[in-house]
Every structure is written in structure tokens, then in C-alpha cells.
C-alpha positions in Angstrom: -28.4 -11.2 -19.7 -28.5 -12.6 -16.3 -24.8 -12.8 -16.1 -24.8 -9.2 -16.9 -26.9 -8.3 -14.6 -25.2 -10.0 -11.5 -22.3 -9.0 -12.6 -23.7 -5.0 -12.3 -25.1 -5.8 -9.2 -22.2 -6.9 -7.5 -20.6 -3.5 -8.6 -23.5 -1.6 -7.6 -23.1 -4.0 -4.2 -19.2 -3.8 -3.6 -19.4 0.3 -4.7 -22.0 1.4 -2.0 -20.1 -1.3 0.3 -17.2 0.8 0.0 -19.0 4.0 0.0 -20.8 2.9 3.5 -17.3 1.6 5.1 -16.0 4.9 4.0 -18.7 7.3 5.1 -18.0 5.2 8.8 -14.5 6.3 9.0 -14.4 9.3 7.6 -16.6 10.1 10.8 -14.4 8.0 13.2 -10.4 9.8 11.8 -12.0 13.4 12.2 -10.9 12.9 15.9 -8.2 11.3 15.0 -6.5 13.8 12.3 -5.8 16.8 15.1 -3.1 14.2 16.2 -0.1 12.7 16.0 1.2 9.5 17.9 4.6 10.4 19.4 5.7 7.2 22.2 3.6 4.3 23.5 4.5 2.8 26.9 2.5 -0.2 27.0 2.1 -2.6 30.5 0.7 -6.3 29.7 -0.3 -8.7 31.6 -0.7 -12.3 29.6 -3.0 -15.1 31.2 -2.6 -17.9 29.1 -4.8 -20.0 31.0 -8.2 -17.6 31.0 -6.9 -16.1 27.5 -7.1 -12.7 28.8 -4.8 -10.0 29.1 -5.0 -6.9 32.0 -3.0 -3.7 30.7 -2.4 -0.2 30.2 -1.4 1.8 27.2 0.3 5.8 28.0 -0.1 7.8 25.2 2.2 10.4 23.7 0.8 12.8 21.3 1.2 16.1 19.1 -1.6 18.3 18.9 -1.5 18.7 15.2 -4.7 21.2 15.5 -6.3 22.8 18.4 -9.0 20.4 20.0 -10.9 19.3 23.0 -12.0 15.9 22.0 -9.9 12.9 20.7 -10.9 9.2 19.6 -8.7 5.9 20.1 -9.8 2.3 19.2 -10.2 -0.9 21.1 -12.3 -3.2 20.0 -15.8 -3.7 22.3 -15.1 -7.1 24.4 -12.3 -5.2 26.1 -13.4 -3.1 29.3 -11.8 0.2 29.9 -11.5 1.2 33.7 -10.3 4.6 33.2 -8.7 6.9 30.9 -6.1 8.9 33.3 -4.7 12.5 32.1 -2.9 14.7 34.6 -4.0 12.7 37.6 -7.8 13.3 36.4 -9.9 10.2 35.4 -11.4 11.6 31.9 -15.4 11.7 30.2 -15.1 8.2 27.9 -18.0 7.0 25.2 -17.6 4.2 23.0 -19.4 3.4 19.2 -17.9 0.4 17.7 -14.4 0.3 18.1 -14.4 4.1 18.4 -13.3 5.9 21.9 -13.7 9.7 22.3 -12.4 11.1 25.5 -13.1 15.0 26.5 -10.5 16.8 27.9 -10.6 19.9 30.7 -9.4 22.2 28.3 -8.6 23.1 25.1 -5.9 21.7 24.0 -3.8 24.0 21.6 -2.0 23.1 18.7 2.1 22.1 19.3 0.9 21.3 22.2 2.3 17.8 23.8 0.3 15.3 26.2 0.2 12.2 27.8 -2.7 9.9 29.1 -3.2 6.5 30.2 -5.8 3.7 29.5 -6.5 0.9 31.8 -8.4 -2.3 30.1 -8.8 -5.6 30.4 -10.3 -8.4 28.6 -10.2 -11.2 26.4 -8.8 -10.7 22.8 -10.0 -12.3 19.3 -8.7 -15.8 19.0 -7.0 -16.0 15.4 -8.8 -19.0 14.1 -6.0 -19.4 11.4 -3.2 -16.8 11.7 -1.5 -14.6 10.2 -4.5 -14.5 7.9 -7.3 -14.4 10.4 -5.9 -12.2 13.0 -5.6 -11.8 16.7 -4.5 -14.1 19.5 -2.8 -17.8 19.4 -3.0 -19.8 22.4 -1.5 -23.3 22.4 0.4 -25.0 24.4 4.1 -26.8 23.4 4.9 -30.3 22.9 6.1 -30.2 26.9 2.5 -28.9 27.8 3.5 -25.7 28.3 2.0 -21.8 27.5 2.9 -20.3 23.9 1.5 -17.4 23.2 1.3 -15.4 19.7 -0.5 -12.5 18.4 -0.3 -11.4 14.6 -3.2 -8.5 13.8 -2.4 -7.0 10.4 -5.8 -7.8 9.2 -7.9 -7.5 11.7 -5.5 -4.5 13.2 -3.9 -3.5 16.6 -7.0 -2.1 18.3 -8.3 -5.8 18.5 -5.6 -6.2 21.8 -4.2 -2.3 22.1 -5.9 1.1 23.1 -4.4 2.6 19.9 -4.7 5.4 17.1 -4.8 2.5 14.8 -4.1 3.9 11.3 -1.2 3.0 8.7 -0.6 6.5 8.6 0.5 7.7 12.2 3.3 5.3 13.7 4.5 5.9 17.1 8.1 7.2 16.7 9.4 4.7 19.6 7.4 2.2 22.1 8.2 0.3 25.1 6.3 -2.8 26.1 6.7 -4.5 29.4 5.6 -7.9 28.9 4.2 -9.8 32.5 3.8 -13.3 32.1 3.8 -16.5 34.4 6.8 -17.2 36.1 9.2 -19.5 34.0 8.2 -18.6 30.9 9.6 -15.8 28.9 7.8 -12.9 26.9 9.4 -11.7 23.8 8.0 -8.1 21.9 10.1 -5.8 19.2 13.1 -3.9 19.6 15.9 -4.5 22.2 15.4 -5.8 25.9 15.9 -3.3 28.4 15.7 -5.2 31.8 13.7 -8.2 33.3 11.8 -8.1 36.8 10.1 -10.5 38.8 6.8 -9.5 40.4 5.0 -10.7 43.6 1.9 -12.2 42.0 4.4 -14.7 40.3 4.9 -13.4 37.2 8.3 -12.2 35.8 8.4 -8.4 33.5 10.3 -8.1 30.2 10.9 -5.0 29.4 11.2 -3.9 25.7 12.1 -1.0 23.8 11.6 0.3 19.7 13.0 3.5 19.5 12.5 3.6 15.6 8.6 4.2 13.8 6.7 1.6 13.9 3.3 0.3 12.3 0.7 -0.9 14.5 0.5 -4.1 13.0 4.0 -4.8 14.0 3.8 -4.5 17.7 3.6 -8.0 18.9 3.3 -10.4 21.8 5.1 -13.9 22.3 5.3 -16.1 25.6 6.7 -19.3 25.7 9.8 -21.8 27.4 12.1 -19.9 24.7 15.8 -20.4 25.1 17.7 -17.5 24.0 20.6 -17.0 22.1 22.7 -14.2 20.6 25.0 -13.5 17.4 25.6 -10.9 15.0 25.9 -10.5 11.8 28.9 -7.6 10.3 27.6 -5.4 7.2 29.9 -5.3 4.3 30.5 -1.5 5.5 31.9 -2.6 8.8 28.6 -2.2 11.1 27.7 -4.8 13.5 24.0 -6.0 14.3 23.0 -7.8 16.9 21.1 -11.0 16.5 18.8 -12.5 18.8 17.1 -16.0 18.1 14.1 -17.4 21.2 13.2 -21.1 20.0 11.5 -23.5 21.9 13.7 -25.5 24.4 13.3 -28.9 22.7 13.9 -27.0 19.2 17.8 -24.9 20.6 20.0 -27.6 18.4 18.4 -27.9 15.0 17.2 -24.1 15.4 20.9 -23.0 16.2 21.8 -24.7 12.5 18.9 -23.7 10.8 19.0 -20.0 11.3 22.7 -19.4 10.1 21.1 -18.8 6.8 19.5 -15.3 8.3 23.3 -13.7 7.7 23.3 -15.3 3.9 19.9 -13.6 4.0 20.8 -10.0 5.8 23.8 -10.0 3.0 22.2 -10.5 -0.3 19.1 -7.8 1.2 21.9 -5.3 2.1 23.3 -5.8 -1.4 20.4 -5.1 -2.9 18.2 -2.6 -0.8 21.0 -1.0 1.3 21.4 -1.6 5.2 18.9 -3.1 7.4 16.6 -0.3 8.4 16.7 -1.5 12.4 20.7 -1.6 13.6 19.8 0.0 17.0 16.5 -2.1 17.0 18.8 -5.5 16.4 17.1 -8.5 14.4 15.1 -11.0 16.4 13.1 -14.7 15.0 10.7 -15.7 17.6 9.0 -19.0 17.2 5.5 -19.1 17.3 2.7 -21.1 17.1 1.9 -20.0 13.4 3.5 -20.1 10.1 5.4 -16.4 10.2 5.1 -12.3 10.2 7.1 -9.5 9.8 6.7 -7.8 13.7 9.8 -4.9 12.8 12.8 -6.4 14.4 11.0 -9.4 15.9 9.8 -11.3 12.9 7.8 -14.6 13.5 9.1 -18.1 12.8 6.8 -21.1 12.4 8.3 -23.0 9.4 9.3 -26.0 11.4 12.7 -25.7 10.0 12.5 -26.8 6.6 13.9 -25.5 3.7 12.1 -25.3 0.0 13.5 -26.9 -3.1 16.0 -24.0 -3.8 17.2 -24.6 -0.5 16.9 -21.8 1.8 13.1 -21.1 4.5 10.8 -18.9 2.4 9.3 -17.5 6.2 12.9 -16.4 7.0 13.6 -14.5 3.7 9.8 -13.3 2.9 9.2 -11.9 6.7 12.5 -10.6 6.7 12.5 -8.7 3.3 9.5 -7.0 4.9 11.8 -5.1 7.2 12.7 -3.5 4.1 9.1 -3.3 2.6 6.4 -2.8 4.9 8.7 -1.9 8.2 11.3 0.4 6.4 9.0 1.5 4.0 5.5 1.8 5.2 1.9 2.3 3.0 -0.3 4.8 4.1 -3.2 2.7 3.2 -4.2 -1.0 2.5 -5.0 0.5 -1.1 -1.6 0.4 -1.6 -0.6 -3.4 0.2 1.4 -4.6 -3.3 4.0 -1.9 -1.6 4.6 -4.3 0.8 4.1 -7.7 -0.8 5.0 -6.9 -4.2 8.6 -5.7 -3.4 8.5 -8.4 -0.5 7.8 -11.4 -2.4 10.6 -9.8 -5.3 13.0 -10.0 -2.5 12.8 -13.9 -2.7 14.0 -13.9 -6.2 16.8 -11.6 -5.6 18.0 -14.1 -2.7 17.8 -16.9 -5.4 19.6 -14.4 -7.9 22.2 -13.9 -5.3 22.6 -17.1 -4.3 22.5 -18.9 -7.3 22.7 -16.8 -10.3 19.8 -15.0 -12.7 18.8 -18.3 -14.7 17.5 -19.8 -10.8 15.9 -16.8 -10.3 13.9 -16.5 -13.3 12.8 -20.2 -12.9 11.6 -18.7 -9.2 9.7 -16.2 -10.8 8.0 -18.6 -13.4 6.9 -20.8 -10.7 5.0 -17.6 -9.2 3.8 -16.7 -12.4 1.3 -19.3 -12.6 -0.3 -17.8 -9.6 -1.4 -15.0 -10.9 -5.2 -13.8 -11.3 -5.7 -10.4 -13.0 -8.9 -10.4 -10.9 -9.0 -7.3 -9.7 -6.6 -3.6 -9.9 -3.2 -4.1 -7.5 -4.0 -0.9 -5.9 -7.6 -1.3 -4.3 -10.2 1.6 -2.7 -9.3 4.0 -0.7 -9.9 5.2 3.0 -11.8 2.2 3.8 -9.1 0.3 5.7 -10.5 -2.9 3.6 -8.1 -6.0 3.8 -8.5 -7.4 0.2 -7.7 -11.2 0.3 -5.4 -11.3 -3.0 -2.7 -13.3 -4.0 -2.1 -10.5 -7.0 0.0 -8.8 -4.4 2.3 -10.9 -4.0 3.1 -12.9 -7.5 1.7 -10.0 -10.0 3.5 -7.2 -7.6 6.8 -8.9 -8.2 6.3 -9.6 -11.4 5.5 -6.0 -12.1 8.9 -5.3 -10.8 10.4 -7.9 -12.7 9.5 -6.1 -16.0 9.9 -3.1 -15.0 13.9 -4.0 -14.7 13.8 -5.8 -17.5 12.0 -2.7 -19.5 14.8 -0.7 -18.0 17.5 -2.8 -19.1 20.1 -1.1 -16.9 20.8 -3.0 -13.6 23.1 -0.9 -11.7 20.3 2.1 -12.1 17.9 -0.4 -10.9 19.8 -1.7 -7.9 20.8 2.0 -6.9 17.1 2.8 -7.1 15.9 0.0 -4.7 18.8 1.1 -2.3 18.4 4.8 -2.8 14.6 4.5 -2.3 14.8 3.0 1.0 17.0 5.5 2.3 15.0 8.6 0.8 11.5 7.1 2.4 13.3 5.3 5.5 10.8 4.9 7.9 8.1 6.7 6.7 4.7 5.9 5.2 4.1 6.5 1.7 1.5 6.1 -1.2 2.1 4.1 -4.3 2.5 7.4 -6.3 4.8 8.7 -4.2 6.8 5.6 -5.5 5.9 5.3 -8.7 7.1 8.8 -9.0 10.1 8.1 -7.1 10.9 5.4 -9.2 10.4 7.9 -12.6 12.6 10.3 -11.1 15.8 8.0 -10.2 15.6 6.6 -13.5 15.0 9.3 -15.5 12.1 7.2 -17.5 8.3 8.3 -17.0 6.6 5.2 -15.8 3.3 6.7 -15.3 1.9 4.4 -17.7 3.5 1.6 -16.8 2.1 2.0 -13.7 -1.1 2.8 -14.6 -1.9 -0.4 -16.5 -0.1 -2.6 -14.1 -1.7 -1.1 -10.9 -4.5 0.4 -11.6 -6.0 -1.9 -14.3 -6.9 -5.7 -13.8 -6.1 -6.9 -17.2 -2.6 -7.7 -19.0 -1.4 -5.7 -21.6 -1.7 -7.7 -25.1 0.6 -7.7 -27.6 -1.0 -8.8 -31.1 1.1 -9.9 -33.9 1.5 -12.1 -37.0 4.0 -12.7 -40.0 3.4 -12.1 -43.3 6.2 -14.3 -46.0 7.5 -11.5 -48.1 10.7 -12.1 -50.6 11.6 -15.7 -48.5 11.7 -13.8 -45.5 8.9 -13.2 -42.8 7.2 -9.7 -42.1 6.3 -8.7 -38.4 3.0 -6.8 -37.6 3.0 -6.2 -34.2 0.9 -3.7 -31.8 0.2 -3.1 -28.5 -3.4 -3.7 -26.9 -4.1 -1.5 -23.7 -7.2 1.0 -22.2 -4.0 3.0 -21.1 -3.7 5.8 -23.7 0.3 6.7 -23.5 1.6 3.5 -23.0 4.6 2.4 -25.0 5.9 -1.2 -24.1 9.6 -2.4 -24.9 9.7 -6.0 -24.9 12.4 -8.3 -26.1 11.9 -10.5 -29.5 14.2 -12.6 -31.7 14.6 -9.9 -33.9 17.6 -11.7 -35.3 18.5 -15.5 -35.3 18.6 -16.5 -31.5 19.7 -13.0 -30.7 17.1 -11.2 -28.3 15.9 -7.5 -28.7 14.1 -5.0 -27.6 10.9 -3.9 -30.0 8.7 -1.5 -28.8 4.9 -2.3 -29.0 2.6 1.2 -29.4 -1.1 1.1 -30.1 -0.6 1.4 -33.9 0.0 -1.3 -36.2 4.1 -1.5 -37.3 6.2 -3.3 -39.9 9.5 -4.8 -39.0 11.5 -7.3 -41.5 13.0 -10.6 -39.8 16.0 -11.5 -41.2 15.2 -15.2 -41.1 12.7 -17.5 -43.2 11.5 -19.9 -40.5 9.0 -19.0 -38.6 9.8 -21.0 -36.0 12.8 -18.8 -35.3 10.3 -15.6 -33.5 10.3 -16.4 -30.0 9.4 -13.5 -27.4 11.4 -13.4 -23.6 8.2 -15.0 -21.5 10.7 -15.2 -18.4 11.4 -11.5 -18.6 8.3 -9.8 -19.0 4.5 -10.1 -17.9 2.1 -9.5 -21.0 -0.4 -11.8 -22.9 0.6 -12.4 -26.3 -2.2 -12.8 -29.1 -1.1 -14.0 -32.3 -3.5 -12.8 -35.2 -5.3 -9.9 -35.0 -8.8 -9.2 -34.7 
């Protein structure tokens, strides 16, 4: 009884948890909603030595409704000297990371509008990034400043004056990076010009002119040498591609990262072009072990290469371009969008690479990782950063049945591709996915998804044999709380021959043409179920 109980009041705990986060930014968006987030043109000044940075952030927005009030976050160590519309210094409160700001008039709806906020002050230190978020400040093996930042967690407003939801990406930004003289400061998107200043710092100028995520705008200063390649698409288009490595690093870095073009063409194979060609590709190396900043991904792998012989940190970050960058969740409900089809991408670089046996050994290894502790697809509107590795190994695992349910690959590859291009650089929901996916195949998923997403537990498929006549008699069902779901699996219907059987919630009856029971095996490596033999 006592487990019971705590087990109810943890619900009861987590449920008004939720509900209290909820009712908290529910009040915090209204502000937000009436607009949209068209440029950013941030100014930052890094001080390595006092970890503080000085800056500004101009706004660009969309009146999406009439208003005369509008909220922003940064988070409350950071001091804001003055909100700046139309040469006017503007009425600014603060309530937790919250900023509201009055304007003169009403502003009507269509209408366009810049300000500016001026800030300063010293951003969270991430005490183990990319999980716990915010700043890194270390120095190289020369002594010398190296700056990261990775805030996907902990989000943007924790450095940047920001509307910091999934769900409103600027279309394009520009950052202009100061930072001590010598070393060099390295953001997304393509470098427009570099300036020296009087107070002995040198400007790098930046500019993203595609979408892009909060999360993903990012900050690196270190001794980096730079250089440049480029990779050519199987259709002919050229991308540029930029590598910054520590000095000391430039030789076995220069080796190292040739694999990014074995990388960029087994993802274009599979999920169509890079989403970023006038953005270019950048790998930055920082301080921590990697992220996927849109067209400046993070490299700290210390250039080693796993058992199947390529750098997880440059295939995983980079598949994110494609899931995460490219295609964007609305809402942390809906993460295993991004790490699901992310962490998939790793097997299809073995696959391509070195053939579907490798691969499905990949996927086995990440099998083992998986919890069925909680639904994929989490509360929400409560911008809650669940800490589960379900995500990753049970998203990709989810995928890997679903193709295997499907049983037709060049539908399946045409729907990875085609999907990217229909949601390119937008934010979506998982249903808008999951129906996606439905409609390209012509196959309703909905329960697929529904008991792979939205319920903890594995389907289970009961069965046992009966001897009847020499030969053995199946009875096989399908255990699940989701009502329409059918479940095609393959069997050893026939002597070492594989087949699909499809499990339903009613007991059937197939005859095996074969006497030893040994013979039934089911495909483990092809699709994620529990298997119970014996009934209850």
C-alpha cells in the first residue's frame, strides 16, 4: 500500500507541478502572442576575464494583433539600461525572466517595428554543458581565452534579450561578435566583415539569413585557425565549408574532418539537401563535447572516432541540421522530433557506409538503452526540459519499425526527403508529422503512433504453439491499451524464411509448416515489441 500511495503522490505532485509551471506562462506568452520575431541584430561584447558580456539586441517584429504592451525575457542577473524605440527610452518592469515594455501608442496590427535593448552582466556558467546550459569559460592548453555558450535547456534568455519560444524564430539574425584583440569570435551563418575597435578588441560580424531557433544562436572565442572547403552535392550545388580549431589542433583537425563530406553525402541521400547552402556548414571547437548551433555546430570530441569508425559529435550534431534546425518542434513536448530522427541519422550513416547488417548491429547496441519510463511526447506548454534518454534510442527505434512495418524503402526514403522539404524551416508538432508521415505513405499510423509516443509501455505480443498432426499450431495476439492497433511483425512462418504476421487484439490460429519448435524465431533487430510466450 505504501508503494501505491507514493506512487499517487508523485502524480498528484508532478500534475499540479505542471499545472503551476503552466498557469506561469500562460500569463508570461499573452504578451508575447500579438508578435512575431522578424530580424535580430545583436552587438556583443565578450570579457573572458570578468565572465561578463556588455550588449545590445534590436528587435524586429510583426504586430500579429493590435497592442500597446509587449514582454521579452532575460534572465534577472543581467541589467537592462534602456529599451530604445524611435529615439524614445521606453517604460520597462521585470517579474522573473519576464520584461514588458509600454509603448507611446497603440501599435496596430501589420504593423512593423524596431527597438533596441542595452544590458550587461554576467551569464549562467554551464556547470556541465550541453546538458546544464549557459556559458563555458576555460582557457586552452597555451593559456589562452575559449569561450562557448550552449543554452538549449536552460534557453537563450539566459545571455539574449529574446522572445524565447520554440515557436517564433527570427527569419534572419546578425551578430557582431567583439572580443579581445587576437582572438577570434565565431557565431552561425556566414562572416560578413571583421573590424578592429579602439578599446582593443577586434568585431566579427555574422550573418543567418535563414529561421532560426533560439537555442541555436551561439557564441565561440578562441585562438581558432580557420580554414575553408567545400563540399559538391550530387545535384551539382556547391557548399561552402568552414572549419575554426584550435591552433595546436590545425594538422590532425585538417584530417579528421574530411569525414564531414562522407557525412553531408549519405544525409543528402537520405533526407534531401542540406537545409543551410547560403548559410554554409561550420564545426567550431569548443570547450564541451558538441551541439547542433544551425550552420555552426559544436565540436569537442577530441578527434576520435568510435568502433564503426566515423565521430558520433560530427554525424549526430550534424543530422540535427536536418532535425531540429530544418525541421523545428513547436514545443519540448515534442523533443523525440529532434532526437529521435537525429540519433536515426547515425544508423543510416552506418547503413550507408557499410551496409544494413552494420546498421542493425548499431541499432541493437542502442536498444539496450532504452527505458519505457515515461510517454516520448511529454506535457505541454510548460517549456519543461525532460532529462530522457527515450528520445534518443526509443525515438529511433520507433522509426526503425515503422520502416520495417512499411516494408517499402524507396516510399520511406522519399518520405524523409519529401518531409524536409514540405516543413523546411518551419516549426511543427509531432501530429503534424505523424500525419505527414500517414499521408506520404498512404498507411494510417495513428496508432502506431499513439502507442509508441504517447504511451510508456511496449506493445506485447503473446503467443505459444500447440503440436497438432506432427506439426506446431501458432496462437498469437497482440497486447496494447491502444484500441485500433494492428501490428505487422516478421515471423519464421516457414523454415528460415521471414514473414510478415499481423498481431490484432484477438486470439488467431496459423499452421507452421515445420515440427521443431526451435524453428519460430521472430525479427528482434527489425522491430521494437516485448514478446511473451504463454498467455495469461
Amino acid at each position: 500500500m505504501k508503494k501505491v500511495y507514493l506512487i499517487k503522490s508523485s502524480f498528484v505532485f508532478l500534475s499540479f507541478f505542471y499545472l503551476f509551471i503552466s498557469v506561469l506562462q500562460a500569463k508570461e506568452n499573452r504578451l508575447q502572442s500579438v508578435y512575431d520575431v522578424l530580424h535580430y541584430k545583436i552587438e556583443l561584447k565578450i570579457l573572458p576575464d570578468n565572465q561578463e558580456i556588455i550588449g545590445s539586441n534590436q528587435f524586429k517584429i510583426r504586430a500579429l494583433r493590435g497592442f500597446k504592451s509587449i514582454s521579452f525575457n532575460l534572465f534577472r542577473q543581467f541589467s537592462i539600461s534602456s529599451v530604445i524605440y524611435d529615439k524614445k527610452v521606453l517604460p520597462l518592469s521585470r517579474s522573473n525572466n519576464d520584461c514588458i515594455i509600454i509603448f507611446p501608442e497603440t501599435i496596430k496590427k501589420g504593423d512593423t517595428l524596431s527597438f533596441t535593448v542595452h544590458y550587461s552582466g554576467k551569464p549562467t556558467v554551464a556547470k556541465n554543458a550541453p546538458w546544464d546550459g549557459g556559458f563555458v569559460w576555460q582557457k586552452d592548453s597555451n593559456q589562452k581565452p575559449w569561450v562557448g555558450l550552449a543554452c538549449e535547456g536552460l534557453g537563450a534568455a539566459s545571455w539574449l534579450p529574446c522572445k524565447d519560444q520554440w515557436d517564433d524564430e527570427p527569419n534572419s539574425v546578425n551578430v557582431n561578435l567583439r572580443v579581445p584583440k587576437g582572438l577570434v569570435g565565431v557565431s552561425n551563418g556566414r562572416l560578413l566583415r571583421k573590424k578592429s575597435y579602439p578599446d582593443g578588441t577586434d568585431g566579427f560580424e555574422w550573418e543567418v539569413s535563414s529561421p532560426i531557433n533560439h537555442y541555436n544562436i551561439t557564441v565561440n572565442v578562441g585562438d581558432f585557425k580557420h580554414w575553408e572547403d567545400h563540399y559538391v552535392s550530387a545535384n551539382g550545388k556547391i557548399l561552402s565549408l568552414n572549419y575554426y580549431v584550435l591552433e595546436y589542433n590545425l594538422a590532425q583537425a585538417k584530417t579528421h574532418f574530411q569525414q564531414v563530406k562522407r557525412m553531408l553525402k549519405a544525409f543528402e541521400f537520405y533526407f534531401g539537401n542540406y537545409p543551410f547552402y547560403q548559410d554554409g556548414y561550420k564545426l567550431v571547437e569548443t570547450p564541451y563535447w558538441g551541439m547542433e548551433h544551425q550552420s555552426c555546430v559544436a565540436y569537442g570530441n577530441n578527434y576520435k572516432n568510435n568502433k564503426y569508425g566515423f565521430d558520433f559529435i560530427i554525424v549526430h550534431e550534424s543530422g540535427h541540421e536536418w532535425f531540429a534546425n530544418n525541421i523545428t518542434a513547436k514545443d519540448k513536448a515534442d523533443m523525440w522530433i529532434h532526437e529521435g530522427f537525429t540519433t536515426y541519422s547515425e544508423a543510416l550513416f552506418v547503413e550507408h557506409q557499410f551496409g544494413f547488417p552494420r546498421a542493425v548491429q548499431y541499432l541493437i547496441e542502442q536498444k539496450e538503452k532504452i527505458k519505457n519510463e515515461s510517454p516520448l511526447i511529454g506535457p505541454r506548454g510548460v517549456n519543461f526540459n525532460r532529462p530522457d534518454n527515450d528520445n534518443y534510442y526509443k525515438g529511433t527505434w520507433v522509426l526503425h519499425t515503422l520502416r520495417n512495418c512499411l516494408d517499402n524503402d524507396t516510399m520511406w526514403f522519399n518520405t524523409l526527403k519529401d518531409m524536409n522539404e514540405y516543413f523546411r524551416h518551419q516549426t511543427v508538432t509531432s501530429k503534424q508529422i505523424e500525419e505527414y508521415i500517414s499521408v506520404r505513405t498512404q498507411t494510417d499510423w495513428k496508432p502506431f503512433f499513439d502507442q509508441y509516443l504517447r504511451t510508456k509501455d511496449l506493445p506485447v505480443l503473446e503467443y505459444f504453439l500447440v503440436k497438432k498432426d506432427g506439426l506446431n499450431e501458432l496462437h498469437y495476439r497482440l497486447k496494447s491499451p491502444v484500441r485500433k492497433l494492428k501490428l505487422p511483425v516478421k515471423v519464421t512462418l516457414a523454415r528460415d524464411k521471414y514473414e510478415f504476421l499481423v498481431f490484432e487484439k484477438k486470439w488467431k490460429i496459423i499452421d507452421l509448416p515445420y515440427s521443431d519448435i526451435a524453428l519460430f524465431k521472430f525479427n528482434e533487430g527489425s522491430f521494437l515489441v516485448n514478446w511473451k510466450k504463454g498467455y495469461e
